[in-house]
Backbone atoms as SQL, in Angstrom:
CREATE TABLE atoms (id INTEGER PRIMARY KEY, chain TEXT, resi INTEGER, resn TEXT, atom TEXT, x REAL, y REAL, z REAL);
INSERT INTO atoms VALUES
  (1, 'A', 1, 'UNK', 'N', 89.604, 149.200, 86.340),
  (2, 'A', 1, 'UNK', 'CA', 89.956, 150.060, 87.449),
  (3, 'A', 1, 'UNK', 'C', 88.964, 151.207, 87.510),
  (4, 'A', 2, 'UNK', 'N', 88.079, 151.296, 88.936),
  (5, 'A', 2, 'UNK', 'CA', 87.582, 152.766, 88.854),
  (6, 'A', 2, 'UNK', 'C', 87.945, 153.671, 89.181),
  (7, 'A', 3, 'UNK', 'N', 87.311, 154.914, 89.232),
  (8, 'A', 3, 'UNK', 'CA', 87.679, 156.491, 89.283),
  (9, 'A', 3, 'UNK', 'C', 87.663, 156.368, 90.367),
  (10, 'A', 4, 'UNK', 'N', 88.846, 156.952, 91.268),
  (11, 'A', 4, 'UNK', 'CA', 88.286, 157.158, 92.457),
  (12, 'A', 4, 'UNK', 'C', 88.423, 159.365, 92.522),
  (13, 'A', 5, 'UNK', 'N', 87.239, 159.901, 93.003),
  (14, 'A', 5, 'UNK', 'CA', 86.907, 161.155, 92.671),
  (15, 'A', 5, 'UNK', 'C', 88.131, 161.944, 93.423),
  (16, 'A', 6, 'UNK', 'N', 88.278, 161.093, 94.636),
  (17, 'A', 6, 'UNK', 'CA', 89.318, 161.686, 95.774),
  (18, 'A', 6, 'UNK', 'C', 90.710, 162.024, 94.998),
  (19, 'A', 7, 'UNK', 'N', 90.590, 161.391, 94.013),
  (20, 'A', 7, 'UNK', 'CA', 92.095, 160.798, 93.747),
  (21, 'A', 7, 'UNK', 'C', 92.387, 161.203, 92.574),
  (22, 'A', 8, 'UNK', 'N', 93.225, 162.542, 91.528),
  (23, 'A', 8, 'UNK', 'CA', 93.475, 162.335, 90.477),
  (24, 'A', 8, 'UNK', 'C', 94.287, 161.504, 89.547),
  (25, 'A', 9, 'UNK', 'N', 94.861, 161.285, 90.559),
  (26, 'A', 9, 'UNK', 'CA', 96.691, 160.665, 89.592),
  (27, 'A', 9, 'UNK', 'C', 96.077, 159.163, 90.001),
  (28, 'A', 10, 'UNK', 'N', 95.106, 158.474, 88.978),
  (29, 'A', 10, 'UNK', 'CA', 95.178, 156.883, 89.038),
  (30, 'A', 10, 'UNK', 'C', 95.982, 156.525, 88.098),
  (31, 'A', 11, 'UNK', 'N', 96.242, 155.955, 87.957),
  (32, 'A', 11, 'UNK', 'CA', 97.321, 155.475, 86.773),
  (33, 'A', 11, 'UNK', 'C', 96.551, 153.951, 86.776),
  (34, 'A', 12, 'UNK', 'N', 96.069, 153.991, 84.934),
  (35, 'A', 12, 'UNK', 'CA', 95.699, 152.485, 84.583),
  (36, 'A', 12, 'UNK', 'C', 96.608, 151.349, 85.025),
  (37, 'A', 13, 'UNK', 'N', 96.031, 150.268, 84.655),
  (38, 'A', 13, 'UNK', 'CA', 97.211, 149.032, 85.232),
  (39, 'A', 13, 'UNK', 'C', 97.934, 148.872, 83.819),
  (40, 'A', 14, 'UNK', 'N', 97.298, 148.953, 82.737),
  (41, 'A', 14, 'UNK', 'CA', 97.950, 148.647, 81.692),
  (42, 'A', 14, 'UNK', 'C', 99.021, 149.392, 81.571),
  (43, 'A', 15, 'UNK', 'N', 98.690, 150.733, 81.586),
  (44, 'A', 15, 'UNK', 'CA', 100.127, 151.966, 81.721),
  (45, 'A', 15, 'UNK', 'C', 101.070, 151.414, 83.130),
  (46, 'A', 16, 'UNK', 'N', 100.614, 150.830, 84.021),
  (47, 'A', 16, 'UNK', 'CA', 101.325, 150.718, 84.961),
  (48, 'A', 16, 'UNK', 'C', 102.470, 149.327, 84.183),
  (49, 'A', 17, 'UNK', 'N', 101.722, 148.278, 84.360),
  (50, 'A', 17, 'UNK', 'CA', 102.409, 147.326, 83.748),
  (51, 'A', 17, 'UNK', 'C', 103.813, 147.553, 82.488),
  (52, 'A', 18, 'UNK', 'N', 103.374, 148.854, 81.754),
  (53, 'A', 18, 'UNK', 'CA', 103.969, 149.073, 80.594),
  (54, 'A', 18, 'UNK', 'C', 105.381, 150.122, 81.320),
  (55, 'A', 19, 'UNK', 'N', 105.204, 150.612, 82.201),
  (56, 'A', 19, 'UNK', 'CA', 106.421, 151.289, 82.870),
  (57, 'A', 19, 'UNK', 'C', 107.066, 150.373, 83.749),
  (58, 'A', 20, 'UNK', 'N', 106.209, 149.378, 84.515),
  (59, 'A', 20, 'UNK', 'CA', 107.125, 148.627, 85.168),
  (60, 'A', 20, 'UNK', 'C', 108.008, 148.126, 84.234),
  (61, 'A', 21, 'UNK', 'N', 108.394, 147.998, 82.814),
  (62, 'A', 21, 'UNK', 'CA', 109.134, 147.170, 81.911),
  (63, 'A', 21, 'UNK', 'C', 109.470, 147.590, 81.673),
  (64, 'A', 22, 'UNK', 'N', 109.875, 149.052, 82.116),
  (65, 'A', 22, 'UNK', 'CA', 110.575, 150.100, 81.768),
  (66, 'A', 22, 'UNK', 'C', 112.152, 149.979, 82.449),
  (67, 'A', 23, 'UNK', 'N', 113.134, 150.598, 81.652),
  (68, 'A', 23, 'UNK', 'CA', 114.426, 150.221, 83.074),
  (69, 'A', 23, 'UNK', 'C', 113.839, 151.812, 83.416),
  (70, 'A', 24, 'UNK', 'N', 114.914, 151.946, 84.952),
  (71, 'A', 24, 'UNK', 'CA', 114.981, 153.345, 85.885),
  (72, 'A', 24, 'UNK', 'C', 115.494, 154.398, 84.933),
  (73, 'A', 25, 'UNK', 'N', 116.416, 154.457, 84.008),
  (74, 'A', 25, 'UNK', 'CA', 116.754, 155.530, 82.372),
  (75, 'A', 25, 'UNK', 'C', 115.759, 155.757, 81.737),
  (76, 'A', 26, 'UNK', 'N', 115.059, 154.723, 81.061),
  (77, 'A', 26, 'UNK', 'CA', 113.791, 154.743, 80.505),
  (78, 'A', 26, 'UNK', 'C', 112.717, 155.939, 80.991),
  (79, 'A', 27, 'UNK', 'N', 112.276, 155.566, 82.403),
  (80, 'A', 27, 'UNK', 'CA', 111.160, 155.881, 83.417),
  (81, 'A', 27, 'UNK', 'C', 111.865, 157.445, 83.389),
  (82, 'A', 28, 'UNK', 'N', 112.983, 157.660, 83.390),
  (83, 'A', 28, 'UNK', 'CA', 113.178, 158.637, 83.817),
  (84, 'A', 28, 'UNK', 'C', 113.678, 159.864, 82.569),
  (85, 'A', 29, 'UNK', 'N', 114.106, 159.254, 81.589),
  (86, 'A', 29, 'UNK', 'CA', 113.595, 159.953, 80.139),
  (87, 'A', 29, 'UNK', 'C', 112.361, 160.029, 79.798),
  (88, 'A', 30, 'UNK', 'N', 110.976, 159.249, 80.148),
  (89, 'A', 30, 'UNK', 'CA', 109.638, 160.048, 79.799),
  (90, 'A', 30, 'UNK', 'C', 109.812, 161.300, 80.675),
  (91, 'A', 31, 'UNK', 'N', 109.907, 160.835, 82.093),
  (92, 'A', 31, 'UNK', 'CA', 109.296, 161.719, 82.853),
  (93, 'A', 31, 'UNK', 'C', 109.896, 163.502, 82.464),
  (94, 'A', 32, 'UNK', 'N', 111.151, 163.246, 81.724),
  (95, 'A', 32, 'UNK', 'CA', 112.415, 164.609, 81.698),
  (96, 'A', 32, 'UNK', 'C', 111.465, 164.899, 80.735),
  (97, 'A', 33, 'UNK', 'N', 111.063, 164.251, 79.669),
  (98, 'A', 33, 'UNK', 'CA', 110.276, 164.445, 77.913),
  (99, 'A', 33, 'UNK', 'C', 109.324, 164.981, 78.536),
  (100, 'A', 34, 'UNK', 'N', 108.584, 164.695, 79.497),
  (101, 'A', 34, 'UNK', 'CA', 106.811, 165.150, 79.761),
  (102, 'A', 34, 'UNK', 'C', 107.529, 166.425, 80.410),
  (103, 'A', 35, 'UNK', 'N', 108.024, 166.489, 81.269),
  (104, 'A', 35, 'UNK', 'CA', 108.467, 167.831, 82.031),
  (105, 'A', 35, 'UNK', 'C', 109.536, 169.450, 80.842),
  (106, 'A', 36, 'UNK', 'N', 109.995, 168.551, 79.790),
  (107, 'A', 36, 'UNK', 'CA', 110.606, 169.839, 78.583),
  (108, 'A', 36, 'UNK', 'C', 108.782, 169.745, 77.672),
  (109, 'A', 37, 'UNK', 'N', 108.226, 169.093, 77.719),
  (110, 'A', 37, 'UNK', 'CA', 106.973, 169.287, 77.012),
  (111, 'A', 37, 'UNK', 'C', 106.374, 170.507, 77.313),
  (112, 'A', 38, 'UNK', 'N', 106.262, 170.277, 78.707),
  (113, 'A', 38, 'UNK', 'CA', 105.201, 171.483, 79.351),
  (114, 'A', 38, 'UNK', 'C', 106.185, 172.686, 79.315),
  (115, 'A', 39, 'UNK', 'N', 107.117, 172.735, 79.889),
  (116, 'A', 39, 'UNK', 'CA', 107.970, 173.975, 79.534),
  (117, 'A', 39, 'UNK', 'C', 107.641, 174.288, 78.265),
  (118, 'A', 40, 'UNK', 'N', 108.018, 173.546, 77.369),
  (119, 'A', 40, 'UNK', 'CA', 108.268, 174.369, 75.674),
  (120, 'A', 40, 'UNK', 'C', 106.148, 174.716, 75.994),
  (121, 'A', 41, 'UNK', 'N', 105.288, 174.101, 75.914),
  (122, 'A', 41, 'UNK', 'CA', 104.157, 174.633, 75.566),
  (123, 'A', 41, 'UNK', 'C', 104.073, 175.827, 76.774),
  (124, 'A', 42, 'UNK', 'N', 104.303, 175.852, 78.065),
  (125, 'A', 42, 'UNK', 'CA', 103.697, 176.936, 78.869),
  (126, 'A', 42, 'UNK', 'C', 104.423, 178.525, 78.660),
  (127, 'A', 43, 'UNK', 'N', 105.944, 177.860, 77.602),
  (128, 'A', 43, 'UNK', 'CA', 106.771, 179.309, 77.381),
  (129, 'A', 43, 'UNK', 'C', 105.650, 179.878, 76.127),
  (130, 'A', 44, 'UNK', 'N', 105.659, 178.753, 75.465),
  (131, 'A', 44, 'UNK', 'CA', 105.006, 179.605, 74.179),
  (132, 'A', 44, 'UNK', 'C', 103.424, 180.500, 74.268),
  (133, 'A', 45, 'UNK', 'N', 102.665, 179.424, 75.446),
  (134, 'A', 45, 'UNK', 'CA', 101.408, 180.275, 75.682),
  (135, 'A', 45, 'UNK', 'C', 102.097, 181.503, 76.240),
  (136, 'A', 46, 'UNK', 'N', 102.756, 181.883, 76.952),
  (137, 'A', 46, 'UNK', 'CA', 103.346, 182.910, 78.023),
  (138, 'A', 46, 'UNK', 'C', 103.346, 183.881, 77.019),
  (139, 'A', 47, 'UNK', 'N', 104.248, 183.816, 75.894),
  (140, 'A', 47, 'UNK', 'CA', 104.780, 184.671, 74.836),
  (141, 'A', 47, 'UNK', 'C', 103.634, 184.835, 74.163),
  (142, 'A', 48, 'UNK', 'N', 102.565, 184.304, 73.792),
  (143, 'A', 48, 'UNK', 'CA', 101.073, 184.439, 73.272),
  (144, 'A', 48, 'UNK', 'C', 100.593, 186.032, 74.039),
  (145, 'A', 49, 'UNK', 'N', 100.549, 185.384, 75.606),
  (146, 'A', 49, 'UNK', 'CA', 99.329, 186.725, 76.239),
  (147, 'A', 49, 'UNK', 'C', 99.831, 187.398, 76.702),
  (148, 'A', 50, 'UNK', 'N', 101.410, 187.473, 76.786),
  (149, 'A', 50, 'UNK', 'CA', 101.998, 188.830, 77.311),
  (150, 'A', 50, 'UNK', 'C', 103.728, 189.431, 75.825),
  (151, 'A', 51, 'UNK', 'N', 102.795, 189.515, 75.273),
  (152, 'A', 51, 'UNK', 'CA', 104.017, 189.510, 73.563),
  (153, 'A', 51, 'UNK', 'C', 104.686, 191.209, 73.953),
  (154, 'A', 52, 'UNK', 'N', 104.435, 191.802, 75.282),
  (155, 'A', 52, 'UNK', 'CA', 105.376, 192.436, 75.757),
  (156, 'A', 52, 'UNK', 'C', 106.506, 192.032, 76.666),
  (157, 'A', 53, 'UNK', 'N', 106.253, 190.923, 77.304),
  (158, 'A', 53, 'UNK', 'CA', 107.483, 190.454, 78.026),
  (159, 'A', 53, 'UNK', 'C', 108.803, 189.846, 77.561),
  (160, 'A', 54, 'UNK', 'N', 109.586, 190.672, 77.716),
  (161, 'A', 54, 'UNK', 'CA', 111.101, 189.391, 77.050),
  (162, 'A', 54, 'UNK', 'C', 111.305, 188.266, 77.106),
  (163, 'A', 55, 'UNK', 'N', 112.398, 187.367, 77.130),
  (164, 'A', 55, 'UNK', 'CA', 112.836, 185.999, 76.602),
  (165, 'A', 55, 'UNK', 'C', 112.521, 185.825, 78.352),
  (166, 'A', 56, 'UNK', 'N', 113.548, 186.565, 78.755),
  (167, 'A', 56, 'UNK', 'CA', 113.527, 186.180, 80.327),
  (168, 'A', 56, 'UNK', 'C', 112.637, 186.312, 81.227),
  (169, 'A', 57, 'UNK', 'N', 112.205, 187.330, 81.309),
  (170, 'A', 57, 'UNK', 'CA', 110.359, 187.365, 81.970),
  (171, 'A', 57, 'UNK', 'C', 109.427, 186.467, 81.490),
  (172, 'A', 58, 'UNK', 'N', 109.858, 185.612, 80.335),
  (173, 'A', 58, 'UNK', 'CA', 108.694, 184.867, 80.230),
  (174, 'A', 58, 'UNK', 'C', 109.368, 183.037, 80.987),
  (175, 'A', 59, 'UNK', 'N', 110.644, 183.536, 80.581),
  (176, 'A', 59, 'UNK', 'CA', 111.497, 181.985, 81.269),
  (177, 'A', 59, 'UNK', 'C', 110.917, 181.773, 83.044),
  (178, 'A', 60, 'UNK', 'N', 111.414, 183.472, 83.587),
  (179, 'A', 60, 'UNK', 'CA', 111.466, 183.260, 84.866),
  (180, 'A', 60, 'UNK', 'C', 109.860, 182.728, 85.360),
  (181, 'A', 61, 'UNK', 'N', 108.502, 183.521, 84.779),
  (182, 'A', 61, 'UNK', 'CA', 107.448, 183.131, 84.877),
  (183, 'A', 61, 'UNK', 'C', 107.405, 181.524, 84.822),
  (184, 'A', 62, 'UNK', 'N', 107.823, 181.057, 83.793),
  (185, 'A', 62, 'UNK', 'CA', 107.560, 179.320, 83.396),
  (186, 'A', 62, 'UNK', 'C', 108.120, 178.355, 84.717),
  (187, 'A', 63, 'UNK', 'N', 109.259, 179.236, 84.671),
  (188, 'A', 63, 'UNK', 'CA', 109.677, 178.124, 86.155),
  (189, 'A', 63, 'UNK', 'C', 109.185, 178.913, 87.384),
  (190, 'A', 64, 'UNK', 'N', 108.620, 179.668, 87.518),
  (191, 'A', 64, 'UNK', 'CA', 107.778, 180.117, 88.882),
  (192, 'A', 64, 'UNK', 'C', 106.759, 179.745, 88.985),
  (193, 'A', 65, 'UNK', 'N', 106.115, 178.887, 87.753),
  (194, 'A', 65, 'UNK', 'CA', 104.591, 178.340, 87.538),
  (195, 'A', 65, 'UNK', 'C', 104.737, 176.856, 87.842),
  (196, 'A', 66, 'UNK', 'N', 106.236, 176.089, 87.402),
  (197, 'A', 66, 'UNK', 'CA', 106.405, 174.861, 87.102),
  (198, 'A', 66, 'UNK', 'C', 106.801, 174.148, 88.187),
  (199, 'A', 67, 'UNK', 'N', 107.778, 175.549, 89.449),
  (200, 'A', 67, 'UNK', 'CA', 108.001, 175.175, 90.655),
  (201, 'A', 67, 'UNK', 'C', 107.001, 175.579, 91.791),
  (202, 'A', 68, 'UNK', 'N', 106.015, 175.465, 91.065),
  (203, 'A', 68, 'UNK', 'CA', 104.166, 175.956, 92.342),
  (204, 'A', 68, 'UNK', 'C', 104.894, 177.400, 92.995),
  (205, 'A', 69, 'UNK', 'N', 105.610, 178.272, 92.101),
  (206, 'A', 69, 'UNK', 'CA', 106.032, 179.473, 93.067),
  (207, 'A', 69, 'UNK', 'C', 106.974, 179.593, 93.448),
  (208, 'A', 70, 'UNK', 'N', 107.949, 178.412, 94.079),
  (209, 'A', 70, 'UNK', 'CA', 108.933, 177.867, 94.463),
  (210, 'A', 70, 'UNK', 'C', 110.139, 178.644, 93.321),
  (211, 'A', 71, 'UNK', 'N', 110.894, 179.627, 93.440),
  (212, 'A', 71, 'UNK', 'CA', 111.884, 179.451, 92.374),
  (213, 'A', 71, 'UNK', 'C', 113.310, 180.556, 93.496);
């Protein structure tokens, strides 16, 4: 499969193939796992470069970043 430049999100066929054999629970426990991933890493950078902000200023930031702004 090539790159197409236009396009980030290609998804290999092999990865493709390997989710189609996935049931809809499955598919949808990575996707929850990849989505608490980035939370737990983007809280902890947060708490890194601003080690003045509280629990909650750094929560509300994570989901104002995670919802493109949207919160």
């Amino acid at each position: 499969m090539g790159i197409d430049n236009r396009n980030i999100e290609i998804i290999d066929d092999i990865m493709a193939r390997v989710l189609r054999e996935k049931t809809p629970q499955q598919r949808l426990a990575i996707a929850f796992n990849m989505w608490s991933f980035a939370q737990k890493q983007l809280t902890h950078y947060l708490h890194s470069i601003h080690a003045d902000w509280n629990d909650e200023k750094v929560q509300q930031e994570a989901a104002k970043r995670l919802s493109h702004g949207i919160t």
